[in-house]
C-alpha positions as CSV (number, residue, x, y, z in Angstrom):
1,X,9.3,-3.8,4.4
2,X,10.6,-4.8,7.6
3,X,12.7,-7.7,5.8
4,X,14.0,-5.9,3.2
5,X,15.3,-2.8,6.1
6,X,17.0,-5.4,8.4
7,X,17.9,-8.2,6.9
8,X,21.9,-8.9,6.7
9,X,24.7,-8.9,5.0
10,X,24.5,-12.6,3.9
11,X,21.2,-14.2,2.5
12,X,21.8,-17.2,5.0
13,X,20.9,-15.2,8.1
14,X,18.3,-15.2,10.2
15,X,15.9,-11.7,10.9
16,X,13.8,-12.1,13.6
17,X,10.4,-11.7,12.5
18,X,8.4,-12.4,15.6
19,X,5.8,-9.5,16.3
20,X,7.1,-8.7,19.9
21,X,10.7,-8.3,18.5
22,X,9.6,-6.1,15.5
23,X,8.1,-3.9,18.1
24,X,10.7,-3.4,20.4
25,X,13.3,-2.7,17.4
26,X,11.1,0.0,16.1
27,X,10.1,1.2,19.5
28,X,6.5,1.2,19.2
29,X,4.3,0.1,22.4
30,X,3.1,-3.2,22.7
31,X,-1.0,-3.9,23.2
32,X,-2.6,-6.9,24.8
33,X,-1.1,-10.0,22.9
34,X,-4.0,-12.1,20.8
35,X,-6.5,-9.5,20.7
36,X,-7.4,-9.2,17.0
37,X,-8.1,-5.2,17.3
38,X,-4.7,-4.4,18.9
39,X,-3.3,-7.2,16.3
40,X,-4.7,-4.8,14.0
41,X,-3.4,-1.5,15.5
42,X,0.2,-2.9,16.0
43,X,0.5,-4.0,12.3
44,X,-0.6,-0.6,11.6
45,X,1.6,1.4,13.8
46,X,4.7,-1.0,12.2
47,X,3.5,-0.2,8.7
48,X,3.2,3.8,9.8
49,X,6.6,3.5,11.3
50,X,8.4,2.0,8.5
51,X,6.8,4.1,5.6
52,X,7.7,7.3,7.7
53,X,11.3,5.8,7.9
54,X,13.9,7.1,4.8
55,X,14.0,3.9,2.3
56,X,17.2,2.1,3.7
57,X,19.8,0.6,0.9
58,X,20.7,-2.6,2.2
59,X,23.9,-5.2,1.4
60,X,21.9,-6.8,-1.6
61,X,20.7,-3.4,-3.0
């Protein structure tokens, strides 16, 4: 979901897909790192955040 939303214009770029910067771009608050209930929680809150979001047409769509 993530991907597909910010991914760019040309398939040869890179999207950051490290947890901390997923966070930050969608704005959520970040838990204790390595922790597999806030590992949990913070997938969840990302996967909240981005069905809640309007479905984004992107370059390739």
């Amino acid at each position: 979901m993530y991907y597909r939303r910010y991914r760019k214009r040309s398939p040869h770029e890179f999207v950051d897909l490290k947890f901390d910067t997923i966070m930050k771009t969608l704005g959520l608050p970040r838990l204790g790192k390595h922790d597999a209930l806030n590992d949990a929680v913070m997938s969840a809150l990302i996967y909240l955040k981005l069905k809640s979001m309007p479905e984004y047409k992107g370059a390739f769509s």
